[in-house]
DSSP file (Angstrom, degrees, kcal/mol; ACC not computed):
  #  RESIDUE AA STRUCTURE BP1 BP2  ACC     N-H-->O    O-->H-N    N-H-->O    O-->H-N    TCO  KAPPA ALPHA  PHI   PSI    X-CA   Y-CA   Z-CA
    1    1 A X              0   0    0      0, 0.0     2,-0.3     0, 0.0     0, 0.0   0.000 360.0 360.0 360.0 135.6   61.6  -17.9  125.5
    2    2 A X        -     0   0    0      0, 0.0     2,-0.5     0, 0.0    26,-0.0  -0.821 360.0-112.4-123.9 161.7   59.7  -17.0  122.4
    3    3 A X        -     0   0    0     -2,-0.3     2,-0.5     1,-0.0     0, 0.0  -0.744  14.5-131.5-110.2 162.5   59.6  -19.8  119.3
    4    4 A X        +     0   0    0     -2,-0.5     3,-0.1     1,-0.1    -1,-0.0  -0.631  31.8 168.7 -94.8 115.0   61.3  -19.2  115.7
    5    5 A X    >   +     0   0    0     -2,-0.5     3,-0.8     1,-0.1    -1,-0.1   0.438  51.0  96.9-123.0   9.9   58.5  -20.2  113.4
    6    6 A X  T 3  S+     0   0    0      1,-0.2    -1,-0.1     0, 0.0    -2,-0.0   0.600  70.1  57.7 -63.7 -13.3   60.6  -18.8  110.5
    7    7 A X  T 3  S+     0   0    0     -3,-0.1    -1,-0.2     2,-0.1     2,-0.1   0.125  92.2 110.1-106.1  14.7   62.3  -21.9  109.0
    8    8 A X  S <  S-     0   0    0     -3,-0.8     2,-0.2     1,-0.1    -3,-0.0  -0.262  74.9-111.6 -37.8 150.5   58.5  -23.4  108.5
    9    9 A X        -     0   0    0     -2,-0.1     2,-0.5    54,-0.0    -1,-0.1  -0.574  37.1-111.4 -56.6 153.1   56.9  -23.9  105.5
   10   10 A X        -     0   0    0     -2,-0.2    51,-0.5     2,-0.0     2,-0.5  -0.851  13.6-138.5-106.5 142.9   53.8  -21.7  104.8
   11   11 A X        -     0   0    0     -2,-0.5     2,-0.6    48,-0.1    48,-0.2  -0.848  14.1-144.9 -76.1 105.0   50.3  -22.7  104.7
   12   12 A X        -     0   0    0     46,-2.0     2,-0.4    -2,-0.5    44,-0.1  -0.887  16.9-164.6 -75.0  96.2   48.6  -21.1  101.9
   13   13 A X        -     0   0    0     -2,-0.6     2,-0.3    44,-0.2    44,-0.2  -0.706   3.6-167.4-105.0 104.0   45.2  -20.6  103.4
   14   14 A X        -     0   0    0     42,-2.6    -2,-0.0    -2,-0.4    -1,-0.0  -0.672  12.7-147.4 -86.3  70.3   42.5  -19.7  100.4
   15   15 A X        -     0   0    0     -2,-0.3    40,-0.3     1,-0.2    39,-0.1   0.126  15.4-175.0 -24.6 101.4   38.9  -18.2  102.1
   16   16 A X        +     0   0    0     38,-3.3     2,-0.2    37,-0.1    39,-0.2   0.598  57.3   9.4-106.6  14.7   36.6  -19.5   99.7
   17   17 A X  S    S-     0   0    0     37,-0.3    -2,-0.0     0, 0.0    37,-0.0  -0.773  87.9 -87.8-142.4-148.2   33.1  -17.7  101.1
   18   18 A X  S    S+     0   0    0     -2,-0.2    -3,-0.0     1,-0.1    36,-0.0   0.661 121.6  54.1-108.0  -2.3   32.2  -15.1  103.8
   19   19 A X  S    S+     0   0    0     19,-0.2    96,-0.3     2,-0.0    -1,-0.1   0.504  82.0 113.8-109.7 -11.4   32.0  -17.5  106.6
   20   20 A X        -     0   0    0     34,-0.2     2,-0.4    18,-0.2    34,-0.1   0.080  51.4-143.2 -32.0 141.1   35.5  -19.2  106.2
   21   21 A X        -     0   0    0     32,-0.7    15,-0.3    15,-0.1     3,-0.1  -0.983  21.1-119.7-159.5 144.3   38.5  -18.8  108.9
   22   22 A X        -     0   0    0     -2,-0.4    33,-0.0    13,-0.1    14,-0.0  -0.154  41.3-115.9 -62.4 140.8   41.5  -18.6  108.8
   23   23 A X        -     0   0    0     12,-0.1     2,-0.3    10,-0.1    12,-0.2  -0.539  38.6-168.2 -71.9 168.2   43.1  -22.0  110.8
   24   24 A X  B     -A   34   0A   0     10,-1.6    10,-3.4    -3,-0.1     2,-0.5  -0.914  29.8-121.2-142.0 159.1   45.1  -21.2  114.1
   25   25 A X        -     0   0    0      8,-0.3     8,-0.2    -2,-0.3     6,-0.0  -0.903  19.9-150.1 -86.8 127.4   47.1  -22.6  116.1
   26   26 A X  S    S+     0   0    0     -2,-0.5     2,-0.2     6,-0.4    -1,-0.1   0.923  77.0   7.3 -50.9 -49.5   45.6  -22.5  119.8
   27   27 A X  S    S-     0   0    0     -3,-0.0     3,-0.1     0, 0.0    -2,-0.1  -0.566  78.0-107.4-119.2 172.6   48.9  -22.5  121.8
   28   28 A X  S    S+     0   0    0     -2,-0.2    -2,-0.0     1,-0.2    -3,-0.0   0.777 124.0  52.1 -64.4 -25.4   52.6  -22.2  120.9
   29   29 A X  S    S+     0   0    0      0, 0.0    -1,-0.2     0, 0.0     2,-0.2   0.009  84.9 116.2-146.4 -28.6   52.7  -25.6  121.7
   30   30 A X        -     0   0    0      1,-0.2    -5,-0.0    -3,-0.1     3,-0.0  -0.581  48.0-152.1 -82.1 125.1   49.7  -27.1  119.4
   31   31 A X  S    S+     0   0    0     -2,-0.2     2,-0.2    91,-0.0    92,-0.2   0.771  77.3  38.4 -70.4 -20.5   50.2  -29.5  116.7
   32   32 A X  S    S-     0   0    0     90,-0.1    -6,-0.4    39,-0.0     2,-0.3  -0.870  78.1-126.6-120.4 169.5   47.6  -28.8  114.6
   33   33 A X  E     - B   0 121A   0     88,-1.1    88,-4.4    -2,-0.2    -8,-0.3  -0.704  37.5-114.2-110.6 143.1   46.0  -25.6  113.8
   34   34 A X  E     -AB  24 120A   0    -10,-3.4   -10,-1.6    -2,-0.3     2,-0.3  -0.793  28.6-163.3 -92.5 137.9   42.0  -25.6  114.5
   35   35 A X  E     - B   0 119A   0     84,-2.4    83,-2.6    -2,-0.3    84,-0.7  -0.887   7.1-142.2-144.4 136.0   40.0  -25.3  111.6
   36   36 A X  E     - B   0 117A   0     -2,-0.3     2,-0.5   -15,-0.3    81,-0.2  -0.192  18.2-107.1 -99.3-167.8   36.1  -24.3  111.7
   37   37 A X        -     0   0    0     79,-1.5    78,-3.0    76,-0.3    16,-0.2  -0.902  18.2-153.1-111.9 146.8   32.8  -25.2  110.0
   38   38 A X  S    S+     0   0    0     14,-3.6     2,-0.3    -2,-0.5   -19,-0.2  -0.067  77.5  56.0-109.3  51.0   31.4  -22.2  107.4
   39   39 A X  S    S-     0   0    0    -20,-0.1     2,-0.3    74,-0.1    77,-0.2  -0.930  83.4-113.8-155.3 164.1   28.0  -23.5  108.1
   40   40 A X        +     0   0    0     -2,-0.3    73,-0.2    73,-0.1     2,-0.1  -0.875  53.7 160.8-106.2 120.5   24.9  -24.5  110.8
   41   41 A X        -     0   0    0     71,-0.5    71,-0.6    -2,-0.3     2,-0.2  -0.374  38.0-148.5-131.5-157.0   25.0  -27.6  110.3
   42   42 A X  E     -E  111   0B   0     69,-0.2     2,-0.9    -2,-0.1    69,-0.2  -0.650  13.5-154.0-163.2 111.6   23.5  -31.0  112.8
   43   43 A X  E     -E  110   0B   0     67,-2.6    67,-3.1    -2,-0.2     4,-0.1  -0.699  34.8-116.3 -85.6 112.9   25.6  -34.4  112.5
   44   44 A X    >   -     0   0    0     -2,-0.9     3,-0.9     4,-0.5    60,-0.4  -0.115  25.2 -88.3 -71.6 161.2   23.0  -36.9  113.5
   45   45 A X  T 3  S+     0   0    0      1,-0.2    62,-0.2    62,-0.1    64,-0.2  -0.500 119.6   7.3 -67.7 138.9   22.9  -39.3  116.6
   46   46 A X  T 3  S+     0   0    0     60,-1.1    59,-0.2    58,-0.5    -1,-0.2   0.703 123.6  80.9  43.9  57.4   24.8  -42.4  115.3
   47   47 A X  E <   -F  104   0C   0     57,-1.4    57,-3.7    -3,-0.9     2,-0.3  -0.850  63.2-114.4-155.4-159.9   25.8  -40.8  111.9
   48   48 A X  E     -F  103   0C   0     -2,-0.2     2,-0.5    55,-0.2    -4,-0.5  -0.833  13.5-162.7-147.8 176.8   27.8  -38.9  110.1
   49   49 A X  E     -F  102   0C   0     53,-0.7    53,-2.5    -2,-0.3     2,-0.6  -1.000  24.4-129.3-166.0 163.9   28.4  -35.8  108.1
   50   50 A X  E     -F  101   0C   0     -2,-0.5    51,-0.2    51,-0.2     2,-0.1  -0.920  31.3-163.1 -97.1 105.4   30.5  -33.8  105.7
   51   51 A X        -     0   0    0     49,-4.7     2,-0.4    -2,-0.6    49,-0.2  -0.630  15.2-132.7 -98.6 178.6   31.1  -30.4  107.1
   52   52 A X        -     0   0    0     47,-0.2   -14,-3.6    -2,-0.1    47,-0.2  -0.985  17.9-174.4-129.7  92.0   32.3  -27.4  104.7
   53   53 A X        -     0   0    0     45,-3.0   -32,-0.7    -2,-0.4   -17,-0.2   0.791  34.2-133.5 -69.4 -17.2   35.4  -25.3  106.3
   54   54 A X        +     0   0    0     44,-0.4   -38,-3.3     1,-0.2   -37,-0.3   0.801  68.6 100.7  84.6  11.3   35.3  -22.8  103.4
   55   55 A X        -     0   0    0     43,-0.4    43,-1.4   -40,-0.3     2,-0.3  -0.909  49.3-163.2-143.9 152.2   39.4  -23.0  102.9
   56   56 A X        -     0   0    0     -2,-0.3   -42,-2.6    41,-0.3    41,-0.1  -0.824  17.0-131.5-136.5 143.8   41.6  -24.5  100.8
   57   57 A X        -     0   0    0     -2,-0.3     2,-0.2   -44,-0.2   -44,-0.2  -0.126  15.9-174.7-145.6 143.2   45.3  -25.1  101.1
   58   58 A X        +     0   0    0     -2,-0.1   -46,-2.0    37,-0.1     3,-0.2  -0.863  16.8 170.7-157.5 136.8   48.6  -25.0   99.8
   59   59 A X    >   +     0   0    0     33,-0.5     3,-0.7    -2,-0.2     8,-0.1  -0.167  37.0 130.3-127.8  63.6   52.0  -25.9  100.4
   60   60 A X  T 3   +     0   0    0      1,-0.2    -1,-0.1   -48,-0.0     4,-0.1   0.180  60.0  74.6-100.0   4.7   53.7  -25.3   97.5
   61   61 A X  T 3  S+     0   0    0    -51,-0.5    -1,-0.2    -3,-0.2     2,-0.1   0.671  96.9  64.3 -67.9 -32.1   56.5  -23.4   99.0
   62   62 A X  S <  S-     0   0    0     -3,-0.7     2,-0.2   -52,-0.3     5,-0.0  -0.265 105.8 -70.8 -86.3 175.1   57.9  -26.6  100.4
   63   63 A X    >   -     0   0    0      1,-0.2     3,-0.7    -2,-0.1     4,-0.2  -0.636  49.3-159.8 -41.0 117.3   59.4  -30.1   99.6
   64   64 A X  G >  S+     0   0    0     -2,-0.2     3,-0.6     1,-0.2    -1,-0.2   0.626  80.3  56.8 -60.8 -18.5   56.1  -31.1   98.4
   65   65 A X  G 3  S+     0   0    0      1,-0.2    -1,-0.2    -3,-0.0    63,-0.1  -0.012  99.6  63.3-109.9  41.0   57.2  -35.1   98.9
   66   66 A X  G <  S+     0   0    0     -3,-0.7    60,-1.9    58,-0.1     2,-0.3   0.372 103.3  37.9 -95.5 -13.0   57.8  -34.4  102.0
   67   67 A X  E <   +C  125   0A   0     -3,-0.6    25,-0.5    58,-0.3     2,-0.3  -0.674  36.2 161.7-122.0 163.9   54.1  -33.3  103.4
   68   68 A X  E     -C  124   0A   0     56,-1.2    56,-1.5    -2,-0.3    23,-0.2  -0.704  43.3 -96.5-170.4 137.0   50.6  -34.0  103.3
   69   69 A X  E     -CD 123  90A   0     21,-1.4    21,-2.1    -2,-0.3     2,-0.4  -0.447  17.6-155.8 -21.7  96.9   47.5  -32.8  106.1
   70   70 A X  E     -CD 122  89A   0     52,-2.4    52,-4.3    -2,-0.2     2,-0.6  -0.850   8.9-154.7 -92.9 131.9   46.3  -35.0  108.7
   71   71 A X  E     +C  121   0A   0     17,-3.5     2,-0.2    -2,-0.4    50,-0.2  -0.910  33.0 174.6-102.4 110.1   42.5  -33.7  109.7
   72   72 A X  E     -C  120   0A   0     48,-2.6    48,-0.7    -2,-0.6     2,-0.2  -0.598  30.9 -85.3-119.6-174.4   42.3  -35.0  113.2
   73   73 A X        -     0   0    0     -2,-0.2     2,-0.5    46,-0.2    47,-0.2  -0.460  32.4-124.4 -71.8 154.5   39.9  -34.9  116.3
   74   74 A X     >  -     0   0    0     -2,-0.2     4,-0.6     1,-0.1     3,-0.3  -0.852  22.5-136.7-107.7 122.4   39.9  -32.1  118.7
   75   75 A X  H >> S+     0   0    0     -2,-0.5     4,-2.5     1,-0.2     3,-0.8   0.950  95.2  48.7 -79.2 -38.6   40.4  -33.9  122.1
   76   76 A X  H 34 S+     0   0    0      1,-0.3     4,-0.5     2,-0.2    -1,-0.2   0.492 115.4  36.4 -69.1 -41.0   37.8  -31.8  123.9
   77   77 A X  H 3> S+     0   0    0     -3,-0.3     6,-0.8     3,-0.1     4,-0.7   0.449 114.9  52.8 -97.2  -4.0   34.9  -31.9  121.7
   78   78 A X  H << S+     0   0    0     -3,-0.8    -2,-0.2    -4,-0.6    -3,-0.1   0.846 119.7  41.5 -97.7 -34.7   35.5  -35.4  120.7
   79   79 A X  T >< S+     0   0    0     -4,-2.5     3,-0.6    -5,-0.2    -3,-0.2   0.950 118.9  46.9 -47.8 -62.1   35.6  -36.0  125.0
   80   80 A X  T 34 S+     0   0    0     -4,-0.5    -1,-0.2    -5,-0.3    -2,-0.2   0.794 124.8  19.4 -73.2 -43.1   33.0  -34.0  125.5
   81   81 A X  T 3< S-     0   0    0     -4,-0.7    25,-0.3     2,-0.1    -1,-0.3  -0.234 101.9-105.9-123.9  20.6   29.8  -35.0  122.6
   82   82 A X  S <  S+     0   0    0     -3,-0.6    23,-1.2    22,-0.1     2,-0.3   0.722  70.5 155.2  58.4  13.5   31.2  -38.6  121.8
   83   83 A X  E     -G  104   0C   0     -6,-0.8    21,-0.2    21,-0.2     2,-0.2  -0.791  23.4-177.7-111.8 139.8   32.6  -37.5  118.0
   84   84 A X  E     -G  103   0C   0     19,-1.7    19,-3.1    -2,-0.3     2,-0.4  -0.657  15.6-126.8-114.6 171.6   35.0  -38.6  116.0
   85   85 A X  E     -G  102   0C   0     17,-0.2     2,-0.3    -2,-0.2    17,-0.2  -0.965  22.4-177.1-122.0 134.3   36.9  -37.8  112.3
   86   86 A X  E     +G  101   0C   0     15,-1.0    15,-0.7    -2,-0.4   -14,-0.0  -0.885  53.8  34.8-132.5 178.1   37.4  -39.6  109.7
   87   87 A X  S    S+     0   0    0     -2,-0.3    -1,-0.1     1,-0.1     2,-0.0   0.889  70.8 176.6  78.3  32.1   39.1  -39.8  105.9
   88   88 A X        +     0   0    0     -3,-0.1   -17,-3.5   -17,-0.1     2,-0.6   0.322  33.2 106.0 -46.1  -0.3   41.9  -37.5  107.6
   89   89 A X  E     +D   70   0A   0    -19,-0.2     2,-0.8    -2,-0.0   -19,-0.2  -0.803  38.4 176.9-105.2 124.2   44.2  -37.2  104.8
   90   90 A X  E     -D   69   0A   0    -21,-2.1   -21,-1.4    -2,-0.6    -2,-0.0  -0.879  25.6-147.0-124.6 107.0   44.4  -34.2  102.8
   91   91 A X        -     0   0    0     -2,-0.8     3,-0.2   -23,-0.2   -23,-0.2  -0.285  22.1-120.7 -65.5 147.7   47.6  -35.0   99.9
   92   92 A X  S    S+     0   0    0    -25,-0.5   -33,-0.5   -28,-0.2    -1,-0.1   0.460 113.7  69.5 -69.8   0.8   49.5  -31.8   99.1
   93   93 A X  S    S+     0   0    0    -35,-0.1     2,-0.2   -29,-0.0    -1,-0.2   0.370  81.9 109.6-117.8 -11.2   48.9  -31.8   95.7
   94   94 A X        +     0   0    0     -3,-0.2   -37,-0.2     1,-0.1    -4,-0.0  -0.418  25.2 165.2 -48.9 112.9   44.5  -30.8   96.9
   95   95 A X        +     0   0    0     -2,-0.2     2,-0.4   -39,-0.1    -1,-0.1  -0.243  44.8 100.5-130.9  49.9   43.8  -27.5   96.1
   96   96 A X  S    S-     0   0    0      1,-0.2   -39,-0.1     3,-0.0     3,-0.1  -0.931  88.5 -62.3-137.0 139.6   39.7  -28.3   96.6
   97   97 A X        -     0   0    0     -2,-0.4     2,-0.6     1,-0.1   -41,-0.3   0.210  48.6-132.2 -15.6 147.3   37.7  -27.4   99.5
   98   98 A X        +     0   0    0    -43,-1.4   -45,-3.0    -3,-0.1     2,-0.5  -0.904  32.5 174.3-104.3 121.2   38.7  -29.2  103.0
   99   99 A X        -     0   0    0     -2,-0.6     2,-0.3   -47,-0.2   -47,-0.2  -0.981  24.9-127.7-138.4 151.5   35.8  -30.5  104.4
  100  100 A X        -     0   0    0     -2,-0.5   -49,-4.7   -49,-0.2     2,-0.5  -0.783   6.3-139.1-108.2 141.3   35.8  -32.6  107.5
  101  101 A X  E     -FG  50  86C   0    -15,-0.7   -15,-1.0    -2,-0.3     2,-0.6  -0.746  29.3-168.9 -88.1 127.7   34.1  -36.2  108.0
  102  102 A X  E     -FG  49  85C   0    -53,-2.5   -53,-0.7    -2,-0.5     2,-0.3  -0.938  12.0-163.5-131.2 114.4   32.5  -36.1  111.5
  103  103 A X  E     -FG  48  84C   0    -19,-3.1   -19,-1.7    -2,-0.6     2,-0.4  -0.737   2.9-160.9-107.6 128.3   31.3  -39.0  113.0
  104  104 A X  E     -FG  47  83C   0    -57,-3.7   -57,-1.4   -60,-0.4   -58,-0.5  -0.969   6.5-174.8-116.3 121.1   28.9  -38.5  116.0
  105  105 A X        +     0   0    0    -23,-1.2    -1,-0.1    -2,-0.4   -23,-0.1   0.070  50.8 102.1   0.8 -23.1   28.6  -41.6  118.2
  106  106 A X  S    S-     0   0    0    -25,-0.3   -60,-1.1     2,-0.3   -59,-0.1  -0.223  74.1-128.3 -59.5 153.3   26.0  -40.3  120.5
  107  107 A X  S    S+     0   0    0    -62,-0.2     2,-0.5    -2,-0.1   -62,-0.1   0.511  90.8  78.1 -69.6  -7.2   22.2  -40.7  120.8
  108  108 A X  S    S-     0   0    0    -64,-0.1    -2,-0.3   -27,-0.1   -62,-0.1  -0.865  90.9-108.3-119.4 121.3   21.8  -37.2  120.7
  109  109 A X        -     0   0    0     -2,-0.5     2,-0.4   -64,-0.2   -65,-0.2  -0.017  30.4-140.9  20.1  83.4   21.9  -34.7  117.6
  110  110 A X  E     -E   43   0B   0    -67,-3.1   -67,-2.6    -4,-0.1     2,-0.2  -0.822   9.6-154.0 -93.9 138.4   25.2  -32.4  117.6
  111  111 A X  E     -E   42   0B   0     -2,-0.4     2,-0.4   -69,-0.2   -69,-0.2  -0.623  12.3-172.5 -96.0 146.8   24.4  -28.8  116.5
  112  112 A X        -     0   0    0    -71,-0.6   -71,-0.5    -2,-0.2     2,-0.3  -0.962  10.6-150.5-149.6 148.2   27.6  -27.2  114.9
  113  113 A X    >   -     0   0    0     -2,-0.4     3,-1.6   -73,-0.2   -76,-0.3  -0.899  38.7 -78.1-133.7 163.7   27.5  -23.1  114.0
  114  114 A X  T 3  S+     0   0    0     -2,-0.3   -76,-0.1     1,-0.3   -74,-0.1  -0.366 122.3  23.4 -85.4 128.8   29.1  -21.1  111.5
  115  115 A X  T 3  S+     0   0    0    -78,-3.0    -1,-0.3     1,-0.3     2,-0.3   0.558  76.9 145.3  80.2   7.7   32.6  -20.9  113.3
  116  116 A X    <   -     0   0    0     -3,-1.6   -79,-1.5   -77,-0.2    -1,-0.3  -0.615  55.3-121.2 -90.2 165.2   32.9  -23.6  115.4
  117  117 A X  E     +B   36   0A   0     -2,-0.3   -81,-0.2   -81,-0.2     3,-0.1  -0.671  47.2 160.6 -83.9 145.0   36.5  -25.3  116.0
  118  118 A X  E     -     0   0A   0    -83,-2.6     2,-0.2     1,-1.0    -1,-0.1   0.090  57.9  -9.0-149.7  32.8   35.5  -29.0  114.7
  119  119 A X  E     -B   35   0A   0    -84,-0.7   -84,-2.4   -46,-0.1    -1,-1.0  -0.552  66.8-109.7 175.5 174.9   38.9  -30.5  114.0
  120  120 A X  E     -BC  34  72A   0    -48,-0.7   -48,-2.6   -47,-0.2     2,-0.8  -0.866  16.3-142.3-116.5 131.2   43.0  -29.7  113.6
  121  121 A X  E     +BC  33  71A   0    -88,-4.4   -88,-1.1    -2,-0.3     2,-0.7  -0.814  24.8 178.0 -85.2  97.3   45.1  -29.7  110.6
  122  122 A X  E     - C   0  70A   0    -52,-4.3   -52,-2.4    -2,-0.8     2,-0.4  -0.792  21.3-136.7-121.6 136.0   48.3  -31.0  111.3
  123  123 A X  E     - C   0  69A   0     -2,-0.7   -54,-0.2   -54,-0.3     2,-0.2  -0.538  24.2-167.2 -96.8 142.5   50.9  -31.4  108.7
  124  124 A X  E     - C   0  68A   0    -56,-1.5   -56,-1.2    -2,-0.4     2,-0.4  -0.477  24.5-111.2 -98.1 158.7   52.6  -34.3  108.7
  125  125 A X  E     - C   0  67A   0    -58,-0.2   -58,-0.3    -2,-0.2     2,-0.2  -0.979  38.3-148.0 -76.3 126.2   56.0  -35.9  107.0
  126  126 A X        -     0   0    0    -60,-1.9     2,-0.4    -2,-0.4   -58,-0.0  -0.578   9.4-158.1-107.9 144.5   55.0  -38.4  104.6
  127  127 A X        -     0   0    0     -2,-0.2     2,-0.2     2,-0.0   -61,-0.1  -0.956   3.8-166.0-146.4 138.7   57.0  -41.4  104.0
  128  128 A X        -     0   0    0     -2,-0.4     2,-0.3   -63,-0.1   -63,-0.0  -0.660   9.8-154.2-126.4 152.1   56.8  -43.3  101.0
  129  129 A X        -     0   0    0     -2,-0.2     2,-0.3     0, 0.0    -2,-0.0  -0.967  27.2-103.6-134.3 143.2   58.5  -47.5  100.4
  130  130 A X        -     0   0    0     -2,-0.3     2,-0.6     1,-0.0     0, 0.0  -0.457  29.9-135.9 -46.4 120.5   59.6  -49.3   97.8
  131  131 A X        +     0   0    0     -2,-0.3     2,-0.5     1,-0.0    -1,-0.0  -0.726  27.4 175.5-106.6 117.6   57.1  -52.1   96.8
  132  132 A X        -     0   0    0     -2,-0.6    -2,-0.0     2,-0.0    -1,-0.0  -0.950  26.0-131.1-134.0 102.7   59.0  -55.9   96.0
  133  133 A X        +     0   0    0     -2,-0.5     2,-0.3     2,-0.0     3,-0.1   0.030  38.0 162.6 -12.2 126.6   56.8  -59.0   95.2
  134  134 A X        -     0   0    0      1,-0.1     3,-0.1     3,-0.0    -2,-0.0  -0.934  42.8-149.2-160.6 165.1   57.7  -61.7   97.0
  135  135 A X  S    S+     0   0    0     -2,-0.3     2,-0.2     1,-0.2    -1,-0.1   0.097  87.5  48.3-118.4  35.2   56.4  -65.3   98.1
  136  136 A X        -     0   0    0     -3,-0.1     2,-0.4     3,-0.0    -1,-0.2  -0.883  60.1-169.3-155.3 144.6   58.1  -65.4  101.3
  137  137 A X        -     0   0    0     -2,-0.2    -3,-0.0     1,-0.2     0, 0.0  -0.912  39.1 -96.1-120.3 165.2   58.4  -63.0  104.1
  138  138 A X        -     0   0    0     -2,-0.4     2,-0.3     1,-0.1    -1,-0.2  -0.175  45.4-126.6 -60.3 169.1   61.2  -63.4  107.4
  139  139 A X        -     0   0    0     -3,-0.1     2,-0.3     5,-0.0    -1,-0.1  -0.670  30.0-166.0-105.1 163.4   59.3  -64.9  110.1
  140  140 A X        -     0   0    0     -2,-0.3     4,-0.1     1,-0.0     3,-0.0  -0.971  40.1 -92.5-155.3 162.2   59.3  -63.2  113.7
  141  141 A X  S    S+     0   0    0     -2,-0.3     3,-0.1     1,-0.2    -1,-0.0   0.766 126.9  37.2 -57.7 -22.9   58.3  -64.0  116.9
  142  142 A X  S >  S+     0   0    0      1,-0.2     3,-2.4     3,-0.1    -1,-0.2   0.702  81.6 158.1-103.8 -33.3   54.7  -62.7  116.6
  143  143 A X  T 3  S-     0   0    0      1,-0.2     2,-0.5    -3,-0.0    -1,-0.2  -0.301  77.0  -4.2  -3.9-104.9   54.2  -63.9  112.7
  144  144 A X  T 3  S+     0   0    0     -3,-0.1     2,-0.4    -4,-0.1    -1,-0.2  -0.107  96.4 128.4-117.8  29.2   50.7  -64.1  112.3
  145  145 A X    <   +     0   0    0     -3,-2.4     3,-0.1    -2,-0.5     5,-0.1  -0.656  34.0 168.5 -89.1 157.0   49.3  -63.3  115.7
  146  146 A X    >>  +     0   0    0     -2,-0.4     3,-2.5     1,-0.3     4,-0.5   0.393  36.8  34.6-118.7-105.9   46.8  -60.7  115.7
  147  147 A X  T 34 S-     0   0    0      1,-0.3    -1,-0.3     2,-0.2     4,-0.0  -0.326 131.6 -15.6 -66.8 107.0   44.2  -59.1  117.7
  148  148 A X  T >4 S+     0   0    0     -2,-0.3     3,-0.7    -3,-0.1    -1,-0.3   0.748  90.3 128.5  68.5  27.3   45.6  -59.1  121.2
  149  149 A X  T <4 S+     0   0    0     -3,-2.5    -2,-0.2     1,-0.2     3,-0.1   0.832  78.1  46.2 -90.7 -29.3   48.1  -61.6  120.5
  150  150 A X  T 3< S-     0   0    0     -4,-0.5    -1,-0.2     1,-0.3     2,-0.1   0.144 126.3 -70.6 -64.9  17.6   50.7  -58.9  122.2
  151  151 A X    <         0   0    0     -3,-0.7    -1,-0.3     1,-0.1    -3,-0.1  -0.466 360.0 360.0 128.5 129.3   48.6  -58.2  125.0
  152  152 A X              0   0    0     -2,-0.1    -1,-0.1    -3,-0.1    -3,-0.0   0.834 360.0 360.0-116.7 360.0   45.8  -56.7  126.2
């Protein structure tokens, strides 16, 4: 069974140096497309960093108020080295480098090379609400329990 990837929107994928790559999707089957770094970089133990993919994006073929990027973790490296991403949202109307926040959690150093997978780009539907003042909202069973008030 092969999949129809023709009624998609396209990803306009701009290379913006010589170390830049194209994203992919790993499987048939992946939601997000893996996206590298276009530099040797080191996110220090218990810090963070900006990495540089080289690329920038468009989806201007599509609903545009229907979509916008999510920059997420890579389960495998994130398992593996203790790292996470953050500031994951890339709007549709960004046409400016995509560079990924990587937060390393570890004691130890992570070395990243020109070309490594370090996070997925998965486009999302965005869904936007109407915003109404008010000084009273319904009550519910939960109303103002919080942290572990469902459960732990």
């Amino acid at each position: 069974m092969s999949t129809n990837f023709s009624k998609l929107p396209t990803l306009k994928v701009k290379l913006l140096n010589e170390f830049a790559k194209v994203p992919f999707y790993g499987s048939d089957f992946s939601a997000g497309l893996d996206i590298s770094s276009s530099i040797d970089t080191v996110v220090p133990a218990n810090n963070k960093a900006l990495i540089p993919t080289g690329i920038s994006v468009s989806l201007n073929d599509c609903d545009q108020n229907d979509y916008y990027l999510r920059i997420a973790p890579r389960s495998g490296i994130s398992y593996k080295n203790f790292l996470d991403i953050g500031a994951g949202v890339i709007d549709v109307d960004y046409r400016g480098e995509i560079k990924v926040l990587m937060f390393n959690h570890n004691n130890t150093d992570f070395k990243i090379n020109i070309g490594d997978r370090i996070a997925q780009m998965i486009p999302e539907r965005r869904n936007k609400v109407n915003i109404e003042l008010t000084d009273n909202l319904d009550s519910t069973e939960r109303n103002e329990g919080g942290f572990g008030s469902t459960g732990i």
